[in-house]
C-alpha positions in Angstrom: 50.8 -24.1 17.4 48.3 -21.4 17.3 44.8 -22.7 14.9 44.5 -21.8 10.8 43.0 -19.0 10.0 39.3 -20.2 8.5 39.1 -19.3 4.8 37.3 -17.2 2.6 34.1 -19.4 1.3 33.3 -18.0 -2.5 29.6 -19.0 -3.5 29.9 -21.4 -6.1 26.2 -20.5 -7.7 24.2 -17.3 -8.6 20.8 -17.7 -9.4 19.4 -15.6 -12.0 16.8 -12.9 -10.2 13.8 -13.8 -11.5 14.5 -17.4 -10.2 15.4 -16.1 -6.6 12.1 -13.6 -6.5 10.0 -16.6 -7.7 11.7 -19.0 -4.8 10.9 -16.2 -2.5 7.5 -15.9 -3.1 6.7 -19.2 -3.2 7.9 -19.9 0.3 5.7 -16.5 1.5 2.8 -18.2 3.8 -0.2 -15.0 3.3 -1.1 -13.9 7.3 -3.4 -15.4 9.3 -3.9 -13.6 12.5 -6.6 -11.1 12.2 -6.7 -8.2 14.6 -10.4 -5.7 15.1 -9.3 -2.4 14.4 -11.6 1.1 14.7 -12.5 2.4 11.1 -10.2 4.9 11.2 -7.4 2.7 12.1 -8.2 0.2 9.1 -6.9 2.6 5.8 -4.7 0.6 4.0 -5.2 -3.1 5.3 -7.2 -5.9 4.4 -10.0 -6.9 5.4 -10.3 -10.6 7.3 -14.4 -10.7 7.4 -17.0 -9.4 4.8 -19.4 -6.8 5.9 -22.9 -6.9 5.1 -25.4 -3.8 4.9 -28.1 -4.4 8.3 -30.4 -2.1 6.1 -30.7 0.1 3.2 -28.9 3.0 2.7 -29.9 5.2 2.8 -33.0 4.1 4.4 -35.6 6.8 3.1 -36.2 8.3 -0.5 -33.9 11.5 -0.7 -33.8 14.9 -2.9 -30.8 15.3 -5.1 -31.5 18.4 -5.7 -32.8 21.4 -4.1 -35.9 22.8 -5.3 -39.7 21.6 -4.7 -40.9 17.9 -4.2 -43.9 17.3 -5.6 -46.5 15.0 -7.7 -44.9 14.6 -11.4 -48.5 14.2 -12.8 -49.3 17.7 -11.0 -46.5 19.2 -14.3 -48.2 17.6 -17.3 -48.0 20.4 -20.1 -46.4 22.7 -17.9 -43.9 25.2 -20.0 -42.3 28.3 -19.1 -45.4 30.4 -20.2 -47.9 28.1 -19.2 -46.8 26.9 -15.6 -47.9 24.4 -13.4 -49.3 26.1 -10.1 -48.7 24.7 -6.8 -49.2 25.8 -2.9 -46.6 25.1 -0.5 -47.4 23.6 2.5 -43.7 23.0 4.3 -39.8 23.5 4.3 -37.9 20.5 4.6 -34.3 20.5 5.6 -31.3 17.7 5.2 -32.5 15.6 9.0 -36.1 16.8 9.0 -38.9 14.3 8.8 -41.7 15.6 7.0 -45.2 16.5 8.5 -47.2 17.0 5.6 -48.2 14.3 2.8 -48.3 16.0 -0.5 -51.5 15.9 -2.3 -53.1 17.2 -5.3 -52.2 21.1 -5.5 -49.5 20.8 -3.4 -45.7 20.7 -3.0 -43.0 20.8 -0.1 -39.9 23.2 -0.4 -36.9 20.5 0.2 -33.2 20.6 0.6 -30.8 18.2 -1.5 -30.5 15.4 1.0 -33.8 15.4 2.4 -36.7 13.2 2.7 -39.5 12.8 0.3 -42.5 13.1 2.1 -45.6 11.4 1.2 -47.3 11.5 -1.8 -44.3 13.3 -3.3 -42.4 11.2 -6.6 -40.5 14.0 -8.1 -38.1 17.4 -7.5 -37.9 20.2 -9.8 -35.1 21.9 -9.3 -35.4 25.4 -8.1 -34.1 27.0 -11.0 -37.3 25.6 -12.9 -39.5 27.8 -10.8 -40.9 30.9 -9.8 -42.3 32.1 -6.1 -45.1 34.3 -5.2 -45.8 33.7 -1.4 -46.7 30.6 -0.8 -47.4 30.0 -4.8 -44.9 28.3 -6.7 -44.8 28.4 -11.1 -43.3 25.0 -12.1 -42.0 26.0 -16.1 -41.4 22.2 -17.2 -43.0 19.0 -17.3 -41.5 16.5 -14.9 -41.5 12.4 -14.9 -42.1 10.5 -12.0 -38.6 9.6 -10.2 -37.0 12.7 -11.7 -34.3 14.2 -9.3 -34.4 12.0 -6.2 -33.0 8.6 -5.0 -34.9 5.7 -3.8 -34.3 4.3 -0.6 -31.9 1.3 -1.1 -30.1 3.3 -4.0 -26.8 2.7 -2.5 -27.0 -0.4 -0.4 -29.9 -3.0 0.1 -30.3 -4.4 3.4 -28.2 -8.2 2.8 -25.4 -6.7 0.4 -22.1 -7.6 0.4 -20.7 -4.2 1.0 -17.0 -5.3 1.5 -16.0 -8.9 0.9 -13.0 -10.8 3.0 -9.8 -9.9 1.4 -11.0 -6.3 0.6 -8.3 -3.6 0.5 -9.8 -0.8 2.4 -9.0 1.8 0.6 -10.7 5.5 1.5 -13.4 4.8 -1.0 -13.7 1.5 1.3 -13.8 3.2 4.4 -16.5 5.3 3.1 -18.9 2.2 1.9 -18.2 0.4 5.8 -19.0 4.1 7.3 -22.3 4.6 5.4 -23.6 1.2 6.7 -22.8 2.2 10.3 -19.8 0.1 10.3 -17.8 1.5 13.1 -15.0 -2.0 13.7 -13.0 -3.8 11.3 -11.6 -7.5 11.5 -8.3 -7.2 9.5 -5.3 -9.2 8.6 -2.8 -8.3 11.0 0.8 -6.8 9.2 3.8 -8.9 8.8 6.1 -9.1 12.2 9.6 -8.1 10.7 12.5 -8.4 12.9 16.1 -6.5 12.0 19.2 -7.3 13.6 21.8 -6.1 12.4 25.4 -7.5 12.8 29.6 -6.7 12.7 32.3 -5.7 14.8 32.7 -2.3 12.9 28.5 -1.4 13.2 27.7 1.0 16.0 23.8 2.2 17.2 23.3 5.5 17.0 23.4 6.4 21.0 27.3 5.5 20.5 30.4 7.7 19.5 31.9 6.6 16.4 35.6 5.4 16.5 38.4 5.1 13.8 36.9 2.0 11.4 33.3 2.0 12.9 29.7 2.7 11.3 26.4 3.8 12.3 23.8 0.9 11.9 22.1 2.5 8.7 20.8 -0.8 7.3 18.1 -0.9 10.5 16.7 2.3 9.6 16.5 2.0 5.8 15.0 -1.9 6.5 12.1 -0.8 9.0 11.1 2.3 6.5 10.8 0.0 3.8 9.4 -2.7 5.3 6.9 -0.1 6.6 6.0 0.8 2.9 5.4 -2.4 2.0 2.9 -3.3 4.7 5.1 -4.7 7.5 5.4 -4.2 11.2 9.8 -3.5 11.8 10.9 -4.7 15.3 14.4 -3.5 15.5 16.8 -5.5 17.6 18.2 -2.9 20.5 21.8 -3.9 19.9 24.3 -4.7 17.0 25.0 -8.3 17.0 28.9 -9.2 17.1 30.5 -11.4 15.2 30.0 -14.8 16.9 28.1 -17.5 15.5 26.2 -18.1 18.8 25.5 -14.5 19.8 24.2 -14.5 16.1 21.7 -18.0 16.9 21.1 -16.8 20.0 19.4 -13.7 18.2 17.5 -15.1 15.7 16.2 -17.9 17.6 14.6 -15.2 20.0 12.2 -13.8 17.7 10.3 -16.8 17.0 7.3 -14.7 17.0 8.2 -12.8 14.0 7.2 -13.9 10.4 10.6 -12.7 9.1 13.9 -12.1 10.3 16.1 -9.9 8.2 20.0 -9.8 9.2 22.1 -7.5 7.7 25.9 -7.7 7.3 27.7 -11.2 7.0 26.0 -12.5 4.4 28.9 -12.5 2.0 31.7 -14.8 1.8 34.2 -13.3 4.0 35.9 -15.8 7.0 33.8 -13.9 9.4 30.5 -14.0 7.6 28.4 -16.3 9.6 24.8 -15.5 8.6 24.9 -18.2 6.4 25.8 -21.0 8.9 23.3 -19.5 11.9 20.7 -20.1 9.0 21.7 -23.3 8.4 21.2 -24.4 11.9 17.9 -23.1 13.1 16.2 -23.2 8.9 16.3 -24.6 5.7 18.7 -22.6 2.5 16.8 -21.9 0.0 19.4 -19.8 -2.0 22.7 -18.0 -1.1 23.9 -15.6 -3.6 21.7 -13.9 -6.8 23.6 -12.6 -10.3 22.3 -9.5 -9.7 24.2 -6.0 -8.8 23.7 -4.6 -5.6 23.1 -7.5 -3.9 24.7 -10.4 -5.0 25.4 -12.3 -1.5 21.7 -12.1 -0.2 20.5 -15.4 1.7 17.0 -17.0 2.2 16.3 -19.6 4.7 12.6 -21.4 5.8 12.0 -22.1 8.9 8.4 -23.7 9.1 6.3 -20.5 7.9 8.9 -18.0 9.1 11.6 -16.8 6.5 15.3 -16.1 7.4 16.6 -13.1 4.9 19.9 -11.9 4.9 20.7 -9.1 3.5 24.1 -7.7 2.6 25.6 -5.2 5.0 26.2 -2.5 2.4 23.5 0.3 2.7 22.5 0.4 -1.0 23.0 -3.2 -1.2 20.4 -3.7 1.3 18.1 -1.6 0.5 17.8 -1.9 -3.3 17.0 -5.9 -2.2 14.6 -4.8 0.5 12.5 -2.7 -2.8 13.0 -5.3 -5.2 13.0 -8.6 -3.0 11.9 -8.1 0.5 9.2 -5.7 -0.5 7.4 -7.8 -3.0 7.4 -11.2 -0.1 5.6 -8.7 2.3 2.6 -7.6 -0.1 1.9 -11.0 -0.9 2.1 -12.0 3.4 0.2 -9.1 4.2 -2.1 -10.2 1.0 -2.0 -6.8 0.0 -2.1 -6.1 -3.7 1.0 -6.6 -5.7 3.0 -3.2 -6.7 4.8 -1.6 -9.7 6.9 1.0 -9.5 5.7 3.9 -11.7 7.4 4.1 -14.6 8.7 6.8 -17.1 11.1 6.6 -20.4 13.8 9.2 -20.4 17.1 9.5 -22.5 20.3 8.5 -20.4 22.5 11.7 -19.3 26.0 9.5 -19.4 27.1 6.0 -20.4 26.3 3.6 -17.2 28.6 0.1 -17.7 27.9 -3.3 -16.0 29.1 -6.3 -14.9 28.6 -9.2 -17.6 26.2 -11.8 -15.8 24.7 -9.6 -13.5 21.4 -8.3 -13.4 22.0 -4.3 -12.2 19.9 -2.3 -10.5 21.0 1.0 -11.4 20.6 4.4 -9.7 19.7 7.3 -11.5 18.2 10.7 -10.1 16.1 12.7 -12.8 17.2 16.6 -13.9 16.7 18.6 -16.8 14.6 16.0 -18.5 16.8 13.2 -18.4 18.2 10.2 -16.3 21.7 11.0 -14.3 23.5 7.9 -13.0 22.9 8.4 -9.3 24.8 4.7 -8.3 28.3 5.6 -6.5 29.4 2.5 -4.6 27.1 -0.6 -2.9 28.4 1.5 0.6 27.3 4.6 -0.2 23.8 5.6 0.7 23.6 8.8 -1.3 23.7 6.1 -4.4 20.0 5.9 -3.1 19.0 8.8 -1.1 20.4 11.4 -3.7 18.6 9.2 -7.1 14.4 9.1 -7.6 14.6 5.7 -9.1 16.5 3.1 -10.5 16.7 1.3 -14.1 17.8 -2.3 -14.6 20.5 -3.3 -16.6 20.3 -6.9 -17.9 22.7 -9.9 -17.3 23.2 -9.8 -20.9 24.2 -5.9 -21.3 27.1 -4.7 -20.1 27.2 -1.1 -21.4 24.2 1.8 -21.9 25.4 4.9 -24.1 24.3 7.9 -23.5 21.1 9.6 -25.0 20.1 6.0 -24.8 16.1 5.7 -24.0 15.9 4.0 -20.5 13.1 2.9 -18.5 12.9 4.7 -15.1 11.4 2.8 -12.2 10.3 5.7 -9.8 11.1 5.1 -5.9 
């Protein structure tokens, strides 16, 4: 007598989205391993130690404009037909070091940039003078400090220039690189591994056959989870499906600080995410009201997560923007994300599913919002749209001309 077929499992509770993005993000763990990076390297990361100036910067009064550095007291009165008269003694350049103090009668041609020399506690700016030879007509009155910057201006010799946590952003980079700040200690990005699963998936060195698919959920996962800060380790094989090939899998990437499967997490006989999960981690949820996306999974395992995704391609990755994406920022304690927004009258009616929060597809033309969402399998529902707009659990039809709020991918 041959064994019963195992039967379908439906999920027996949905939790509301915001409820499953709060679980998630409460069991996110922020990095700890730090890694030292070259400058260059560090855009976009965070910074794991502050970085103090060793001196000031810049470390000699500088001209801010070009023109003549000079004694302000040397201008008193000075107007365009009675001029100041000065001799010029040297030319400085941006790099020089002056040779010449500037005294009483005096003055020193200087480049914006340059050093002040001696004696020197103002620059007119050329355009306020005249030349004769060596003999330059100041035509204004100048104060003391006018047109350069004191040494220290930008950083004192002690300051804080980046504290720990710091996002290095280029205006970041620039403050380390003034100081002379050549290495970075950073948080080190999230370790993400993908494995996908099912019979029918095939990797992309492979000929498809009648009722197979190419593994597009690996691809869309590691370029998301490349956006959002992580490090995507994509497993070299499709997973079959076998509960222990499926174990086997996830328990070897016990160095990773997530493990996203995709496929099987639905409730199909064959859908085993759920009970490899079960062994190896802790359930936090199986199953969200929201459309795509409905069967995702999240397990904790210690301060590793288990995420399984479902095996649809829009599925996956509309819950790898709005799910997986927001648990990586916060591990890689990099700063929280919005999509960009903008309002825009709806091109055609767009109907959901009562109880179900939608994420809803929508490609922008001609000034308005076109429904872009085909079927959970079909990609083009996301490569072919430019954002998405959310449909509430309560709503179950949008008319068209309807104002809609467009989150921008």
């Amino acid at each position: 007598m041959s064994e019963p077929r195992p039967s379908m499992r439906p999920l027996k509770r949905f939790l509301e989205f915001p409820e499953a993005k709060a679980i998630a993000l409460e069991a996110v763990s922020p990095i700890e391993r730090t890694e030292t990076l070259a400058l260059e390297e560090a855009a976009g990361r965070v910074l794991a130690e502050e970085v103090r100036a060793l001196q000031d910067v810049p470390n000699f009064t500088q001209a801010t404009m070009d023109g003549y550095a000079l004694r302000a007291e040397e201008t008193a009165g000075a107007e365009a037909d009675r001029p100041a008269a000065l001799a010029c003694q040297e030319t400085i350049y941006a790099g020089d070091v002056p040779t010449e103090p500037v005294g009483p009668g005096s003055c020193s041609q200087i480049a914006t940039g340059a050093m002040i020399p001696e004696g020197a506690d103002a620059v007119v700016m050329v355009e306020d003078t005249e030349r004769e030879g060596e003999q330059v007509f100041v035509h204004r009155a100048l104060q003391p400090g006018e047109n350069i910057s004191r040494a220290g201006h930008d950083f004192q010799a002690g300051h804080v220039v980046a504290a720990a946590a710091t996002f290095l952003s280029p205006a970041k980079l620039g403050a380390l690189a003034t100081v002379g700040c050549s290495t970075v200690a950073v948080y080190a990005r999230p370790r993400v591994a993908i494995i996908p699963t099912g019979d029918e998936v095939v990797t992309l060195d492979r000929e498809l056959r009648p009722g197979q698919v190419y593994t597009t959920n690996s691809y869309t996962l590691a370029g998301a989870i490349a956006q959002f800060g992580g490090e995507p380790i994509l497993h070299p094989t499709v997973v079959g499906d076998e509960h222990g090939l499926l174990r086997d899998a996830i328990s070897s990437y016990t160095d990773c600080d997530v493990v996203v499967v995709s496929g099987g997490s639905s409730v199909g006989e064959r859908d085993l995410v759920v009970d490899a999960f079960g062994e190896v981690a802790q359930i936090l949820f199986h199953g969200i009201a929201i459309k795509p996306g409905k069967t995702t999974i999240l397990a904790s395992a210690g301060r590793q997560l288990l995420l399984g995704m479902p095996g649809f391609p829009t599925s996956c990755l509309s819950n790898a923007y709005v799910l997986l994406g927001p648990m990586l920022l916060k591990m890689a304690r990099l700063p929280s994300r919005e999509f960009a927004t903008v309002s825009l009258p709806l091109a055609s009616p767009a109907t959901s599913e009562p109880g179900r929060h939608q994420f809803f597809t929508v490609r922008i033309a001609d000034g308005m919002a076109h429904p872009a969402f085909k079927t959970s399998g079909a990609i083009t529902s996301m490569s072919e749209a430019d954002g998405f707009i959310e449909i509430p659990a309560d709503v179950e039809y949008v008319g068209e001309g309807e104002m809609v709020l467009v989150h921008l991918f």
